[in-house]
N, C-alpha and C positions, 0 to 999 in steps of 0.2 A: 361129235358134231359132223354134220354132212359137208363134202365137197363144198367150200368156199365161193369159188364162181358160180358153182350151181343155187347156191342161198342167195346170192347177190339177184340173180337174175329172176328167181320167184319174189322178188319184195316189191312193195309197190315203191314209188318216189318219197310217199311219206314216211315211210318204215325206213328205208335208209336215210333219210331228214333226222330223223329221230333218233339213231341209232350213235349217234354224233354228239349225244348231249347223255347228260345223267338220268338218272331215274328219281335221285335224291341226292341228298347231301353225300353219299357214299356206297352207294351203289348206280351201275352200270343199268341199261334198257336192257328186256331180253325181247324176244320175243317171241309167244309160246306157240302160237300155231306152225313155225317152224324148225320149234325144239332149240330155238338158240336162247340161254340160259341169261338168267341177270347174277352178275357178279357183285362183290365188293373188293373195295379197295379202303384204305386207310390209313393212316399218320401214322409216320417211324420220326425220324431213321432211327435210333439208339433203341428203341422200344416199342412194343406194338399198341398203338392207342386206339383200341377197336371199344366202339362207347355202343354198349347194348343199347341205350335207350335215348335222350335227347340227343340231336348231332350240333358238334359246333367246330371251328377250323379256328381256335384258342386257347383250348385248355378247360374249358371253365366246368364243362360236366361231367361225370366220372366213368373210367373207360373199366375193361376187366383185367382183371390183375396182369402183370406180365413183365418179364426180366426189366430191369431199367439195365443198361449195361450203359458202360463210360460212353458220355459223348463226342463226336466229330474230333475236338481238340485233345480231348485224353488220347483218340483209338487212335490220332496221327500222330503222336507222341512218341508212342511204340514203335515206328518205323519197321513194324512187322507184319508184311502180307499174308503170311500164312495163318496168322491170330486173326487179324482182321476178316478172311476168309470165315475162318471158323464163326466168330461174331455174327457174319452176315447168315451162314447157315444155319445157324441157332434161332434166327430171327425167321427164316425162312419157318423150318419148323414150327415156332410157333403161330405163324400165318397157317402153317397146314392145319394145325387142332383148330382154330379158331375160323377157319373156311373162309381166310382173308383172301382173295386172286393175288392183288399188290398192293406191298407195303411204300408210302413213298419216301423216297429218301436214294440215295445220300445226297446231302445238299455239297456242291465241290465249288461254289463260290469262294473267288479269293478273298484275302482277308487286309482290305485296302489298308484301313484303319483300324489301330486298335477300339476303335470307339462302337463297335457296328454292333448293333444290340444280340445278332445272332451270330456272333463270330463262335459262340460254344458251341453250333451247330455245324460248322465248316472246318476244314481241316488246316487250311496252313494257307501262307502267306507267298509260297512258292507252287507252280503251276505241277511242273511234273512231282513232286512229293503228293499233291491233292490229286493225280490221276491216277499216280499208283494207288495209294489206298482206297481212291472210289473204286478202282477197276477190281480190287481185292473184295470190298464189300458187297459189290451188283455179282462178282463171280458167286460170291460165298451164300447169297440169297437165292439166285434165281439156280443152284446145283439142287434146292429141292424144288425146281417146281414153280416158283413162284415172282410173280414179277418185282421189279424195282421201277422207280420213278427216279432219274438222275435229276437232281433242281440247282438255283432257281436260273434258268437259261434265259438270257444272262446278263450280265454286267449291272446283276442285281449284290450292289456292297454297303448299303446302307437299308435301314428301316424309317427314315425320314423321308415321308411323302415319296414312301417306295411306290404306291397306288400310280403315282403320275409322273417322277421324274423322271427327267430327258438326261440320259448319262452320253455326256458327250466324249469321246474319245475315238484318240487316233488309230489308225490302224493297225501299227505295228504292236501299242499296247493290245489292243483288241486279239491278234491271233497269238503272238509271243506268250502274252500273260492271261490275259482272262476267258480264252478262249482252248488253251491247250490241255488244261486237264479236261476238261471236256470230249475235247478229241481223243485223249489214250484212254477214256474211260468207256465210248462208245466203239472204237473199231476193237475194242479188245475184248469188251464183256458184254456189248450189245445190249445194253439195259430196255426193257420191255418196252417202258415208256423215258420222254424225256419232257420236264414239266416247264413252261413257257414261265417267266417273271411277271408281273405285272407291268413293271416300267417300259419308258422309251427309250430304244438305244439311235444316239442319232437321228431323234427326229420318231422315230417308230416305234410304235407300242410291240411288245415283244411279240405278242400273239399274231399281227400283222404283217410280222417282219419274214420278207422271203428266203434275204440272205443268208439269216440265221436260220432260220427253221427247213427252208427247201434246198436251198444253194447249195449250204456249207454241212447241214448234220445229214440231210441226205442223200446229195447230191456226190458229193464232196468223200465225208465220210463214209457214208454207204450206210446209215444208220435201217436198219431192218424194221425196228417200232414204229410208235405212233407219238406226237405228240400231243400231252394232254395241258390245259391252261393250269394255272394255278388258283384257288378257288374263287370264281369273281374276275378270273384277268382277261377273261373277251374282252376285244370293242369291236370289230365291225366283224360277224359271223361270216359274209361268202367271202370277203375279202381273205382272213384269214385262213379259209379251209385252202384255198387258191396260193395258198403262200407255205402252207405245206402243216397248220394247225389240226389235227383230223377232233380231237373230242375235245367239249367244254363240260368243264365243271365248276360246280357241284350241276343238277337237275332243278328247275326254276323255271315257271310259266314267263319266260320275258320274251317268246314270240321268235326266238332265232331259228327254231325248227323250221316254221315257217317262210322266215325271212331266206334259208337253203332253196326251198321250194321253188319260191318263188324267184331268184336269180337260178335256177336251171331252168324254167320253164319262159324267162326272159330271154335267155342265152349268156344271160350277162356271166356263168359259169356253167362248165363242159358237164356233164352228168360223168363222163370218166374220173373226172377230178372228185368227184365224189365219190365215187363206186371203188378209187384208190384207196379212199381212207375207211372207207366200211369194212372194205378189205383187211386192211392194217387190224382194227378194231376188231375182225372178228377171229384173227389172226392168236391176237391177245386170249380172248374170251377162250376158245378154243383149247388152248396148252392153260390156263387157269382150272379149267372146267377137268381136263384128264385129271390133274394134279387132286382137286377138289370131290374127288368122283368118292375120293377112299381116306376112310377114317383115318387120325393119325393122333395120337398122344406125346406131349414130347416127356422130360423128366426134369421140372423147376430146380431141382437140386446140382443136377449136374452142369444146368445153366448158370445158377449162384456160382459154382463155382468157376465155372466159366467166366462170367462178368470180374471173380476178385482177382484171376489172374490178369485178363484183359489191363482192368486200373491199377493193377503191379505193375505191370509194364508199361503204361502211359503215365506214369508219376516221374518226374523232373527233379533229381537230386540240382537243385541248383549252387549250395555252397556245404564245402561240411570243413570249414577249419578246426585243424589238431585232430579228424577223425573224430570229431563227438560222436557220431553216429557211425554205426548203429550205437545203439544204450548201452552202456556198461551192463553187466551179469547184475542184478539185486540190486541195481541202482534204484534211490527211493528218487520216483518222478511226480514234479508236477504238473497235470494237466489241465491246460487252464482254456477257456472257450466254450460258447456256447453249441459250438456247431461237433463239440466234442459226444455229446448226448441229443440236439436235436440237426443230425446233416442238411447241411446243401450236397445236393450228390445231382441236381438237375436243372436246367433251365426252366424258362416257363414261357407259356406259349402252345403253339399246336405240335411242342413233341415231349408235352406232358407226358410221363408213363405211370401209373398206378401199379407200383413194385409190388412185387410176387413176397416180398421180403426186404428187410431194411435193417442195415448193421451200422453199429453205432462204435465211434471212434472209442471209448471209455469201457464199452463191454468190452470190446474184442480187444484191449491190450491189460485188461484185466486177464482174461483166460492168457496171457502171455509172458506179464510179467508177475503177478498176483494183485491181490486187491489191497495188500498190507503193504505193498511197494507203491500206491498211485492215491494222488490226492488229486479232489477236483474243485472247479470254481466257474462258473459262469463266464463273468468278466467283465460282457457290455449284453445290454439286451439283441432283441429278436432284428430289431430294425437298426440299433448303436449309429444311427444317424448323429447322437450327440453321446460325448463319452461319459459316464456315469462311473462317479469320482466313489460312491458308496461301493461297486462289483469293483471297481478296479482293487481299491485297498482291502477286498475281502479276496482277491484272487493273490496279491503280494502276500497277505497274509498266509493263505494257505502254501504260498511256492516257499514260506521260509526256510523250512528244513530239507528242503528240496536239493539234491545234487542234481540234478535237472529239469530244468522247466521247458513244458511244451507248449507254445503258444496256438491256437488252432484257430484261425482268422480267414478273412477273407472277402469277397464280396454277396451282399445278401438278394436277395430273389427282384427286389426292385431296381438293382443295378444293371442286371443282364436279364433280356427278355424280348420275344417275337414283341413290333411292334413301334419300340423304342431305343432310341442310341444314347451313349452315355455322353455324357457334356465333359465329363474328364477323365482321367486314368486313376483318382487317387480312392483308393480306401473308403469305407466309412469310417468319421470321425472317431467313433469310439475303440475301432480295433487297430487305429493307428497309435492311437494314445496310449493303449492296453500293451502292446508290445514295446513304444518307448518307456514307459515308464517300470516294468518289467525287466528291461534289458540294462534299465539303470540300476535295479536291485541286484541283479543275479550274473555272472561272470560266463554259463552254462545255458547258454536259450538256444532252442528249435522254431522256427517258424516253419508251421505246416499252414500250403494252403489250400484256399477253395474257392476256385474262380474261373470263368469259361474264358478266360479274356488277361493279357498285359494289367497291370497294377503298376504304380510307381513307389518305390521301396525306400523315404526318403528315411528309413531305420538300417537300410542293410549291412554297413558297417556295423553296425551294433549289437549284432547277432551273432551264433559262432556258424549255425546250420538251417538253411533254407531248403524244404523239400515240397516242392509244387505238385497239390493232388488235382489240379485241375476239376471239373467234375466229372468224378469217377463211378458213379452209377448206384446203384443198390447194395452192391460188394464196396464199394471204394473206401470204407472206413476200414475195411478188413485187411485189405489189399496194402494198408499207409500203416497200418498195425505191424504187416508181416516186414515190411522194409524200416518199421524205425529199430522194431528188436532182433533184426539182422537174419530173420527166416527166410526174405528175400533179399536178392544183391539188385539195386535200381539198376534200370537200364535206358529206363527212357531221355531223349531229347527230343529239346524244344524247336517245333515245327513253324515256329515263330520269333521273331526277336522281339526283347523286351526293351524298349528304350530307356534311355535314364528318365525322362519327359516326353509329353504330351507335342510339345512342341519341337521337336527333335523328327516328328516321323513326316516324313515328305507329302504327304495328302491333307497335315493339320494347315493349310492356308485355302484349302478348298472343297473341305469337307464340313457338312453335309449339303453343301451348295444350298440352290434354293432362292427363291419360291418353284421355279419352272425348270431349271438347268444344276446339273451337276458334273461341271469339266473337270477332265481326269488329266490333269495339265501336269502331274509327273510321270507321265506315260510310262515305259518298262518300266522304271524305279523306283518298283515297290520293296518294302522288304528290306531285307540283308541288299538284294542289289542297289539300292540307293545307299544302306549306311556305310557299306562295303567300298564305294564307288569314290565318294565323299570324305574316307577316313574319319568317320562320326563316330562315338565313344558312344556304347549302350551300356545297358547295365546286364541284360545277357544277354548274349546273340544265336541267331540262328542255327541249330543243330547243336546248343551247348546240353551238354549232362555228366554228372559224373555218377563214380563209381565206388564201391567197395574194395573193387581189386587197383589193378595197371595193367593194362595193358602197351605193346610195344610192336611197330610197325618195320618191315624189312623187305628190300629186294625187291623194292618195287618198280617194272618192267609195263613198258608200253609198246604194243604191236600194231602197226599198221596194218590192216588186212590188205590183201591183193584183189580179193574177190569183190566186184563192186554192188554187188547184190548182197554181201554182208555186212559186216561190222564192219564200221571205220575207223576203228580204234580199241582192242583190247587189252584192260589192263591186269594186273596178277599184281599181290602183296602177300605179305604173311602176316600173319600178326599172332601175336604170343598173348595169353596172359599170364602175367609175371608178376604176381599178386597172389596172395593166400588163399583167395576165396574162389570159387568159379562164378565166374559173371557173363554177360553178353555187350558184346562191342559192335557199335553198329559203323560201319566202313563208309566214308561217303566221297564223291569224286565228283567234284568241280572241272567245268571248262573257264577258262579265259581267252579271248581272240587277241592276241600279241598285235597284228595287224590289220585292222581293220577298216572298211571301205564306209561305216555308219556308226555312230554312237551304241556301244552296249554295256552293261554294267562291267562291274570288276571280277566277277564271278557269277556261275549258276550252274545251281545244281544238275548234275544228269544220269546220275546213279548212285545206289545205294546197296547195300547188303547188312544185314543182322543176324553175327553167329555167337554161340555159345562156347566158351571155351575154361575146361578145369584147371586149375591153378595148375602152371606149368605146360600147358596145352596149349600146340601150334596149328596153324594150318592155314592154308592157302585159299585166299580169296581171288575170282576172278569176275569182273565185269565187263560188261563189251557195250560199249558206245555205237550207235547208228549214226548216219552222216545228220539225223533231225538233231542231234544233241551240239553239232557245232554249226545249226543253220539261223539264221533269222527273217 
């Protein structure tokens, strides 16, 4: 593409009007008598949903094949930026064969509520854990080439009358919590684009809003992009180009081009203001269009396998009493669930992915343990909205000679989805039923689950081993296969807490607000920092997982730096695993303000590390704290 200012300046007023909106549902304007190219863009994050033929922003038509890898809540699980990284590369990649510009995603809304229909699309509950891994993700994409969309900006935490509410909140929650992964994920990886919410923050529709979009991510942050709406989240066109919104999508005769036109030719908006954001945009188009110039193939297999390590490591040992797992040697198992031969492995919504490949809980631990060691059973149907007493007593029947039974449950595709929030945390009926009444036969039960989202567990006593597969992607039955028969040692934890109840989490007395308002009246204390704060009893908390081996923590040293341009604080540990097996221990380090001059929780997070270490294997961790880690 030619010189930048030099295209600005040969365009007429309308070509740059234009240049500000779509061309269609997904693709970008070009325009040829100046060689500048029309691009596409398209639905991620987890997977590339590029739909050759109808376009929809739901799910509903069929996209072309392509990795489903674990989503938001699985890849944050792992607490691994360098997998994460890879993930996002992979994806890039396959935006290269498919001649996608950008993929959009990662969504890094916090996760107010557990109830929020698209919490399997976000990462965590905690500000800096969600910027580290979006920063990991947008790094890992845009290394080939190709853009990212960081969403839904912001203070977009629910799907109820997401279109129009007004999320009222204070300000300290605003930049502390729902605003900060944002910020480490922009000055750090500079995501191409950053995609506006629909709602109104305080009164303002986000597309509208200066604060946000010109102030703070540009202004502020130094964000290099453009910002693009979310599809449909215009409301006033010059208004928001003026507040720092430069492209609307999708592409739609509804006269905004126009309505550009005519406030520059009013005055009532600068033509600079305009020519800033064509700029941006062609900015974009430009490094898409190099990337895009030159064929690329990527290789599905080594992404499969890509994707089952990925949901290896974002799987949540959450209980395993006596060591049941992994499975004894020749243990005869029963596995019992429906989701054991047809998976949930994805949400539903606009980050449908049409998998490349699809593995199945019952195949893959067939090839593992044999076929003469595993017995199977349905349990509850497709929907087990009601428990169905006929599968239940056919699935006891077959766990009877079982030395172990696997229960594989979870929540079904109408529980979690773009669009809809859930009205409670519990189960469907019939796979709650299915596990008590199971756990009353057999002395030896696994609950494996599948869910984007908190569950309430009122069986977990009852069970000896809980292993949370979250949804794990196209690979994730593979991935729950390799860690029940001890081929992998679990590693991940939970980016999230689990309460014991619905009613326990500090946002369930003003969540999903409504008709017109949504006050965010526990301002910081979201999370672990409200249950933390409160001394409130969960059922598992934030950054819990365990393990295979043990690991053992020593000599741990805290340094002040001198230097006030560095670190404020550096820490050093050791850590051992003192355990049979080689596993990965993820390190994590809390602040606390001992004296402080404003209300802050009881802790929060500010660093992290995940290493690998072989049985008997020591070494030394160090992380280094900035002064932002103990500011508010």
């Amino acid at each position: 593409m030619k010189d930048i200012k030099e295209l600005i300046s040969k365009m007429t007023l309308e070509e740059k009007a234009g240049l500000c909106s779509g061309l269609n549902f997904w693709y970008l304007k070009g325009i040829p008598r100046l060689e500048i190219p029309s691009i596409m863009v398209t639905d991620g994050p987890h997977g590339l949903r590029k739909q050759a033929g109808d376009a929809d922003h739901v799910g509903l038509n069929e996209s072309v094949p392509a990795t489903c890898f674990p989503t938001a809540s699985a890849l944050a699980a792992t607490w691994n930026r360098d997998l994460v990284h890879q993930v996002g590369a992979a994806l890039g990649e396959e935006c290269r064969q498919e001649k996608v510009g950008v993929i959009l995603g990662p969504g890094a809304n916090i996760k107010r509520s557990p109830l929020c229909g698209r919490n399997f699309e976000y990462f965590s509950e905690d500000p800096y854990l969600t910027g580290e891994i979006a920063k990991s993700h947008i790094n890992g994409v845009q290394s080939q080439g190709i853009g990212t969309s960081l969403k839904h900006y912001a203070v977009n935490n629910q799907e109820y009358r997401r279109m129009t509410i007004d999320a009222i909140i204070d300000e300290r929650a605003l930049r502390e919590i729902y605003l900060a992964g944002y910020e480490i994920a922009v000055k750090v990886a500079q995501p191409w684009t950053v995609m506006c919410s629909y709602n109104k923050i305080n009164g303002t529709y986000a597309s509208d809003n200066k604060k946000l979009m010109r102030d703070i991510l540009k202004d502020e942050w130094g964000h290099q992009g453009l910002v693009v709406t979310d599809w449909g989240a215009m409301n006033d066109r010059p208004l928001a180009l003026e507040a720092g919104t430069e492209l609307e999508m999708p592409g739609s005769p509804n006269g905004n081009d126009a309505k550009i036109v005519a406030a520059v030719r009013s005055g009532q908006l600068a033509e600079a203001v305009l020519d800033q954001a064509v700029a941006r945009i062609l900015g974009m188009i430009a490094k898409a269009e190099q990337t895009l110039a030159k064929d690329f193939s990527y290789d599905p297999n080594a992404h499969h396998a890509l994707a089952r390590r990925a949901a290896a490591e974002g799987a949540v040992l959450l209980k395993n009493e006596g060591q049941l797992l992994p499975l004894p040697e020749n243990a005869k198992v029963a596995l019992i669930g429906r989701f054991a031969k047809h998976p949930r492995y994805q949400g539903a919504g606009s980050s449908l992915i049409n998998p490349s490949q699809l593995d199945n809980l019952y195949a893959e631990l067939v090839k593992l343990v044999g076929a003469a060691n595993l017995t199977y059973a349905d349990g509850y149907t497709e929907k087990a909205d009601a428990a169905d007493e006929a599968l239940i007593q056919e699935a006891l029947n077959a766990a009877r000679a079982a030395e172990v039974v696997i229960v594989y449950a979870g929540l079904t595709d109408i529980y979690e989805t773009e669009g809809l929030d859930r009205i409670h945390m519990q189960m469907p009926p019939g796979h709650t039923a299915l596990i008590q009444k199971m756990a009353a036969a057999h002395k030896k039960v696994v609950v494996v689950l599948s869910n984007g989202s908190p569950v309430e567990m009122p069986w977990v006593n009852d069970v000896q081993s809980i292993l949370e597969g979250y949804l794990g992607g196209q690979a994730g039955a593979g991935a729950l296969a390799d860690i029940l028969s001890g081929q992998v040692n679990p590693s991940g934890k939970l980016a999230e807490t689990f309460p014991l109840k619905l009613a326990d989490n500090p946002s369930y007395r003003s969540f999903p607000g409504g008709p017109a308002t949504v006050e965010y009246r526990e301002s910081i204390y979201v999370g672990y920092r409200y249950y933390d704060s409160v001394a409130q009893d969960v059922l598992f908390p934030f950054g819990h997982g365990l393990s295979y081996t043990s690991f053992e923590y020593s000599q741990l040293k805290l340094n002040q730096a001198q230097n006030p341009d560095g670190a404020a604080v550096t820490v050093r540990v050791k850590v051992k695993n003192t355990g049979k097996v080689a596993g990965q221990e993820i390190v994590q380090v809390y602040v606390h303000d001992v004296q402080s001059s404003v209300f802050r929780p009881a802790k929060e997070l500010k660093g992290f590390a995940k290493v690998a270490l072989k049985p008997g294997e020591e070494t030394d961790v160090t992380l280094e704290l900035d002064r932002r880690a103990f500011a508010f």
